[in-house]
N, C-alpha and C positions, 0 to 999 in steps of 0.2 A: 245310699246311692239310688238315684231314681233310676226304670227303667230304660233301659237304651230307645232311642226312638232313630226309626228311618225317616230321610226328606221324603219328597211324595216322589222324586227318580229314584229310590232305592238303595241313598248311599245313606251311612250311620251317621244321625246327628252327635258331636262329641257334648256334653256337660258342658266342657271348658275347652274355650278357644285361645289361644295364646301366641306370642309371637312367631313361636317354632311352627304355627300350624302354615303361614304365609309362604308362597314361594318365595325361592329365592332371588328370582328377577324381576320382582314385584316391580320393580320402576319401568321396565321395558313394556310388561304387559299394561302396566298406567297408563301411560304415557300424559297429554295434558289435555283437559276437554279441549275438543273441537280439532285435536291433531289424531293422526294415528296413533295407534288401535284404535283411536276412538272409545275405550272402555269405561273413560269418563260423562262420555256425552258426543253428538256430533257435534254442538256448537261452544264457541268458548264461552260465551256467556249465559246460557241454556234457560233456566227461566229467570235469573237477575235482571234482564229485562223486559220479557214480554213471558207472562204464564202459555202454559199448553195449547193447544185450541184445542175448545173444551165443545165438543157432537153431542147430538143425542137423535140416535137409531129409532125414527117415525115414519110412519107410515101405517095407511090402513084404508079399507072399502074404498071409496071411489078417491080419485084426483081432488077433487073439489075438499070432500073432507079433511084429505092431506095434507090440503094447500092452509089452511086454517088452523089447523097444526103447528107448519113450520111456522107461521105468521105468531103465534102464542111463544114457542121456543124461541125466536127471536126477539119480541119481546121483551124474554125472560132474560136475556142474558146470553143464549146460545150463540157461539164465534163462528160456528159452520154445522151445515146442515148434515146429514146422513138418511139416505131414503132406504125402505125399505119395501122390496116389491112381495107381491103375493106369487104363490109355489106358480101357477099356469107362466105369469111374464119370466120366471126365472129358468122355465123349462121351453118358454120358447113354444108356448101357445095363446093364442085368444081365448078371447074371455067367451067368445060363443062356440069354443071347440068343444067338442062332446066329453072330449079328457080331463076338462078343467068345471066341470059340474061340481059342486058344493065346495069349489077352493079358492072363488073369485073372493078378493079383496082380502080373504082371511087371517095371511098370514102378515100383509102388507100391499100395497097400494095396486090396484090393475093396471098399466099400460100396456093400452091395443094400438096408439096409433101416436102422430105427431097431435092431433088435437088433445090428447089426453095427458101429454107433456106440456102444453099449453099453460091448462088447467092448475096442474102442481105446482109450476111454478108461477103463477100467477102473480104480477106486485111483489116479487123478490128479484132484487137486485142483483143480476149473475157476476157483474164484475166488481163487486165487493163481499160476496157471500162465497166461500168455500164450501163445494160439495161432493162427498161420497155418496156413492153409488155400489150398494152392496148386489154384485150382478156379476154373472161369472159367465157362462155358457153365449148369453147372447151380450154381454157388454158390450161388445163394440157399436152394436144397435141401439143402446139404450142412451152411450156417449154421444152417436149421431145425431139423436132426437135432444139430447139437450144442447149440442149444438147449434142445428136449426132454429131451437128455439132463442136460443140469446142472440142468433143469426136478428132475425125477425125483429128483435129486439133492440138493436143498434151495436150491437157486444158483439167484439171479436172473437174469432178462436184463441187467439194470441191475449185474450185480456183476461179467457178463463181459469181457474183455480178448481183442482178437486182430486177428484181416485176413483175408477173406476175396480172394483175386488179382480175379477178379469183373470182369478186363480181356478184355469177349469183342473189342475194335478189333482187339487185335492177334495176335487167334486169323487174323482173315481175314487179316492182313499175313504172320506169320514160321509161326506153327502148326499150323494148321488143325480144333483140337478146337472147334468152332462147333458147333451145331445149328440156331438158327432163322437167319432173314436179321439184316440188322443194323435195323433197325427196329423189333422185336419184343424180339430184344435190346437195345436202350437203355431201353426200355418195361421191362423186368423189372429193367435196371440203378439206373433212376429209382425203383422200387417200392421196392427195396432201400435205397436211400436214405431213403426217408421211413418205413420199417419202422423200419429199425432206428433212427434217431432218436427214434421213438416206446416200442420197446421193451428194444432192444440197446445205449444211448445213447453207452458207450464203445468200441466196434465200430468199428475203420477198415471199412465200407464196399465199398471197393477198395482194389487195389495196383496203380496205374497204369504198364503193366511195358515197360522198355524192354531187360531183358534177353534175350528171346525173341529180338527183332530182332538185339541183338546176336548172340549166338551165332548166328545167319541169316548172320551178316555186316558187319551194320550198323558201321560208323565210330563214332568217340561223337558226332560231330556229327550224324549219321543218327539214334543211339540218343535223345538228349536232344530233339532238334526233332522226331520224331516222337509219341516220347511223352506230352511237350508238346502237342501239337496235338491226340492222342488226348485229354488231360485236360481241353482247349477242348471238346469233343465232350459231351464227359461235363456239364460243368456244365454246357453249353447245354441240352442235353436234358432235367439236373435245374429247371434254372428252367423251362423251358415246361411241366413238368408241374407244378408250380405251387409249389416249391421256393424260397426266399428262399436265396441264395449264403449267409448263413452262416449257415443254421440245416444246411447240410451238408459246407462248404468245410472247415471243422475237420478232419472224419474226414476225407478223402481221404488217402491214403499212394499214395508210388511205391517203384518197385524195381527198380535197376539193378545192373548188372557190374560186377564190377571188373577190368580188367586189366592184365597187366605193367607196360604204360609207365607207370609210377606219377603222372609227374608230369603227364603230359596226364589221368590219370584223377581227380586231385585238382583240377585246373584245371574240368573237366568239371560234376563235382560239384556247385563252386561259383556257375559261369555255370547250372546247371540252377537252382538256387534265386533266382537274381538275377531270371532271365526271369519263375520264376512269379508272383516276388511282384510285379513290375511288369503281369503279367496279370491277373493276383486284382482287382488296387487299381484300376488303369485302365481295362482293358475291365468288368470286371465286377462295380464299385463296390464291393469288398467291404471294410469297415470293423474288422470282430474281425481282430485283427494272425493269432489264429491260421490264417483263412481264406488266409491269404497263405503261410504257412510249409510250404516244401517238405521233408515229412518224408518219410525213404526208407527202405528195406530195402535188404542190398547181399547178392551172393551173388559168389563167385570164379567166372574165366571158367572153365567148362567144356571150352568148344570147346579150350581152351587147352592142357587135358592131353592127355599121351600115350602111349598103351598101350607105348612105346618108351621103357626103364627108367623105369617108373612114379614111383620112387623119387624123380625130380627134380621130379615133381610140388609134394612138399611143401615146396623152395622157391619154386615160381611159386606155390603159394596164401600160405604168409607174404607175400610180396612185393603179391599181389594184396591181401591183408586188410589190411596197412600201409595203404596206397593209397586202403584207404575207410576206413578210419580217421582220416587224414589230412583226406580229404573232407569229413570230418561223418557218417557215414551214424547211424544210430537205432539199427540193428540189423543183423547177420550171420553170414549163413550160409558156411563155409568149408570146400571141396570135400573129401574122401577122397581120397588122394593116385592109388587103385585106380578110380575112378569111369571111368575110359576104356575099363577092359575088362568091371567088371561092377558089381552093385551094391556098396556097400562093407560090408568084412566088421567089424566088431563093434572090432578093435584102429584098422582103419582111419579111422573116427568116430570114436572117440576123441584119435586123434592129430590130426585137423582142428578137432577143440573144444580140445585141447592149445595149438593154434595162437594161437588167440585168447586163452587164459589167459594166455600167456607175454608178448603183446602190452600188454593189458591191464592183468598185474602187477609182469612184469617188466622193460618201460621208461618212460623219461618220457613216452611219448604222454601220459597223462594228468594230468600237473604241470599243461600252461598250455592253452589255447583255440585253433584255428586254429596252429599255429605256423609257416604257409607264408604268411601275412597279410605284407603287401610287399614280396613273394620278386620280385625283378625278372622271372623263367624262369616262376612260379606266375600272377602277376598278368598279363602279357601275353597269358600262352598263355588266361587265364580270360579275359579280353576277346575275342580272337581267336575262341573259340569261342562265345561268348554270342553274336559278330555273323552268325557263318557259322551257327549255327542258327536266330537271327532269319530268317534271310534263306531257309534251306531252309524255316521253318514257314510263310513268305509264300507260297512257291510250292506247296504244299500247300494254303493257304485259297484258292490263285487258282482251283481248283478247284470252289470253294462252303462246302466242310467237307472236314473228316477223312473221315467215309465215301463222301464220293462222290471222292474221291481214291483210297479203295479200291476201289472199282468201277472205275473208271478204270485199275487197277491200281500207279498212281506209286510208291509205298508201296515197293512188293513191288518192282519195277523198280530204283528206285533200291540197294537193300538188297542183290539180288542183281549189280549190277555193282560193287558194294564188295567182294561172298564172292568173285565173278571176279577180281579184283585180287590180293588176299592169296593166293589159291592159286596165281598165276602167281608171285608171289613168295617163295612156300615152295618151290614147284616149282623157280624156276631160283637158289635160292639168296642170291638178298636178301635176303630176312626169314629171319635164321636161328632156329631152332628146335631147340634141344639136344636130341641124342640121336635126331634125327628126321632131318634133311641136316646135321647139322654134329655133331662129337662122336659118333660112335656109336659101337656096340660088334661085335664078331661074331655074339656068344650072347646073347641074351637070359637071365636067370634065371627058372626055373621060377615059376610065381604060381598058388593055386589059390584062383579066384573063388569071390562065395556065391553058389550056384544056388537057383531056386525052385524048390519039388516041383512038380511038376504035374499031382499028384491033386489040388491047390485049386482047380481050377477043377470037377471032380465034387463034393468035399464044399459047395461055394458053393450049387451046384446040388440038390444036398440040403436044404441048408439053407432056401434059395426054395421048393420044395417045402413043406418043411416050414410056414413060414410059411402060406401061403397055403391049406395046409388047414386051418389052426387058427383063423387071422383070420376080420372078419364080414365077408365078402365085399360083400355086400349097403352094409357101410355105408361101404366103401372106396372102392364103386362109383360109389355117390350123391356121397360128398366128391369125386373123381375130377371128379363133373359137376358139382358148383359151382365148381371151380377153370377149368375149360373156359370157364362161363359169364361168371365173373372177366374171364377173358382175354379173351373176345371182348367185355366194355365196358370201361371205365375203373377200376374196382374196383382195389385194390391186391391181386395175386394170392396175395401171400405170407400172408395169413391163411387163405384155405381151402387151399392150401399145407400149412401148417401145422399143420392137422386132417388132412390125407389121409396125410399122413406119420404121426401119431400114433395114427392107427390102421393103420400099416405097410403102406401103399401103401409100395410099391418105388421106389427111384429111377429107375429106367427105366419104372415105372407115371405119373409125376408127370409127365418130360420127355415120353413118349409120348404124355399126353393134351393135353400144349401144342404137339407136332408137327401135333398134328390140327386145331387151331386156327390155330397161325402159319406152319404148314408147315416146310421143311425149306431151307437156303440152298444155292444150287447156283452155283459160281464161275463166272462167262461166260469166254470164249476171252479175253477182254481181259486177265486173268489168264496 
């Protein structure tokens, strides 16, 4: 008898799966793709006709360089783009603020201003390119400026396509790039919602994201109940500001991990879309089947890779992107096999987009629908988890809500006695980890990462300059204080927003003058 093994949520993997293991109203919980529950897929035909839309998460140092980037990944093959900004635009600073000294471009791309959205997107075609926008804190700012610019462009709002992450819950749980308290932020969440229905119509809104948390640590039981209850949050907030559940339940998108244990992350997947549509329809009356359909983004686990022989990386992402595949996912992103030690270099993106091609073209994934649909080992472990994350999202609302669970710290607690776990288990050699405790080598092979210059952060600075002496100061100043004014009543902000940006208020001019109104969030000890 081999030893008993736990899934990565903590329930006992069995040896042997068998009929008796299935519930017994395994057809109800089925149902048929693309109907409720949905736990075969949202759509009937799911990839028998058109595969995933297959992203790849780019960005880096200036616009310019970024833009030459996407220009390669589309190229290559890429269906829709994904930007990624550097930590100052995510926190809702300029590139010349004193706070963002040594982090300009670092992490992903600078945006200081409507010119420098310009730039990024440069000779890409906005209404046929889908694009996410991994931005949370200041999204609504960041949706503006690519608005304006396919504005500029001849592109409607009405002809856009994309996702803004726009999830600040679980900036306070795993992240931390917040700015206002959370109050203020739902209030800009909610405003976003009903903007862009008005203007942006085909615009996911949000990407209700449980992979922060993961890579934190999170279990996928952790990952999916909390995310879940984060998305409870959100619509509750959208109806009290006076939001009918499906004039905005449609847009909502999520966006999870994927990782190794394929088969608990496939199981996952599925119990994640059973819960929502039983959420939508029960708690929250919602009638359009789309308002019920958990449509998600997936991206491979990060935390996963390891700067120790890189090289086996680009088996753990094939195996991770199987896995959401198998899921269902809508869309994905798959790691750089180099991602552990630095940004990925130019062969190395492409062989992560490689990944998915091969998936895509070169096996049967896409013949038939769900093909794990009354897997005895798929179907048990999907029940198993649909109940044990009921049951966590119960103890979260026993709280009141999602946010005051985060003030309370629950969130963040539990998530972090999970990262405890697994590194006690990497550490003494239970969870093994190729090439890291188990399998290694003596030498390493030489790797030579792609560095950011770090004259970008002077020429950014140049460039703000420049701006700001050429703009009408005067009329920046005044947009500046009708957006203030917005914010301190009920007004939806994103319209004078909208003007202040378009006369090239900075992004850290927009966030700044909403700091001055909603103030700044500062974590208690309970934290």
């Amino acid at each position: 008898m081999s030893e008993r093994r736990s899934s990565e949520s903590g329930f006992p993997v069995k040896d042997v799966y068998t009929v008796d293991d299935l519930p017994g109203d395994l057809d109800s919980r089925l149902g048929t793709p693309g109907q409720y529950p949905y736990t075969r897929g949202v759509y009937p035909t799911m990839y028998t006709s058109r595969p995933w839309t297959m992203r790849q998460y780019a960005g880096f140092g200036t616009a310019t360089e970024s833009n030459a980037r996407y220009h390669q990944l589309l190229r290559a093959g890429t269906m829709g783009l994904s930007v990624a900004f550097d930590l100052p635009t995510q926190m809702g600073y300029d590139s010349d603020d004193p706070i963002a000294s040594g982090e300009v471009g670092k992490v992903g791309v600078a945006i200081d201003s409507i010119e420098d959205m310009r730039l990024l997107f440069d000779g890409i075609p906005l209404d046929q390119v889908s694009t996410s926008m991994t931005i949370n804190a200041p999204g609504s700012v960041l949706l503006l400026l690519y608005q304006l610019v396919a504005e500029e462009n001849g592109v409607p709002g009405a002809a856009l396509n994309g996702t803004i992450q726009n999830d600040i819950l679980k900036e306070y749980i795993a992240r931390g790039t917040y700015i206002f308290p959370p109050k203020p932020s739902l209030r800009l969440v909610a405003d976003t919602f009903g903007y862009c229905r008005s203007e942006v119509p085909k615009w996911n809104t949000i990407s209700i994201s449980g992979y922060h948390m993961a890579e934190a640590g999170a279990s996928p039981v952790q990952e999916i109940a909390f995310t879940l209850a984060n998305g409870v949050e959100y619509v509750r907030a959208a109806i009290a500001a006076g939001l009918a559940v499906d004039d905005f339940a449609p847009r909502l998108s999520f966006f999870f991990v994927a990782r190794t244990t394929l088969l608990e992350e496939v199981a996952k997947f599925r119990a994640a879309r059973r819960i929502w549509a039983r959420l939508m329809r029960d708690e929250f009356g919602a009638k359009n089947p789309k308002s019920m359909m958990l449509r998600f983004h997936t991206q491979t686990a990060g935390v996963q890779l390891t700067a120790q022989q890189p090289e086996v990386n680009l088996v753990r992402v094939a195996v991770q992107g199987l896995g959401a595949v198998l899921g269902g996912t809508q869309s994905l992103h798959t790691n750089s096999f180099d991602e552990a030690i630095a940004l990925p270099t130019e062969k190395a993106a492409r062989l992560a987009l490689r990944t998915q091609q091969v998936l895509a073209y070169e096996t049967d994934l896409t013949a038939t629908v769900d093909p794990f649909a009354g897997s005895y080992v798929v179907e048990a472990m999907t029940s198993e988890i649909e109940a044990a994350a009921d049951a966590l999202m119960a103890r979260v609302f026993e709280h009141g809500s999602s946010v005051e669970a985060i003030e309370a710290g629950f969130q963040k607690r539990e998530i972090e006695q999970s990262a405890y776990r697994i590194a006690q288990e990497i550490d003494s050699g239970q969870r093994v980890v190729v090439g890291l405790n188990r399998f290694t080598v003596d030498a390493e092979e030489p790797y030579e990462p792609l560095r950011v210059d770090p004259a970008i952060e002077a020429a950014q600075a140049e460039r703000l300059a420049r701006l700001r002496a050429e703009r009408d100061n005067a009329a920046v100043q005044q947009a500046l204080t009708d957006l203030q004014d917005a914010a301190k009543g009920s007004a939806n902000v994103l319209y004078p927003m909208k003007e202040a940006l378009r006369l090239r208020a900075t992004v850290g001019e927009v966030c700044g003058a909403l700091r001055e109104v909603w103030g700044r969030y500062q974590p208690t000890d309970r934290f």
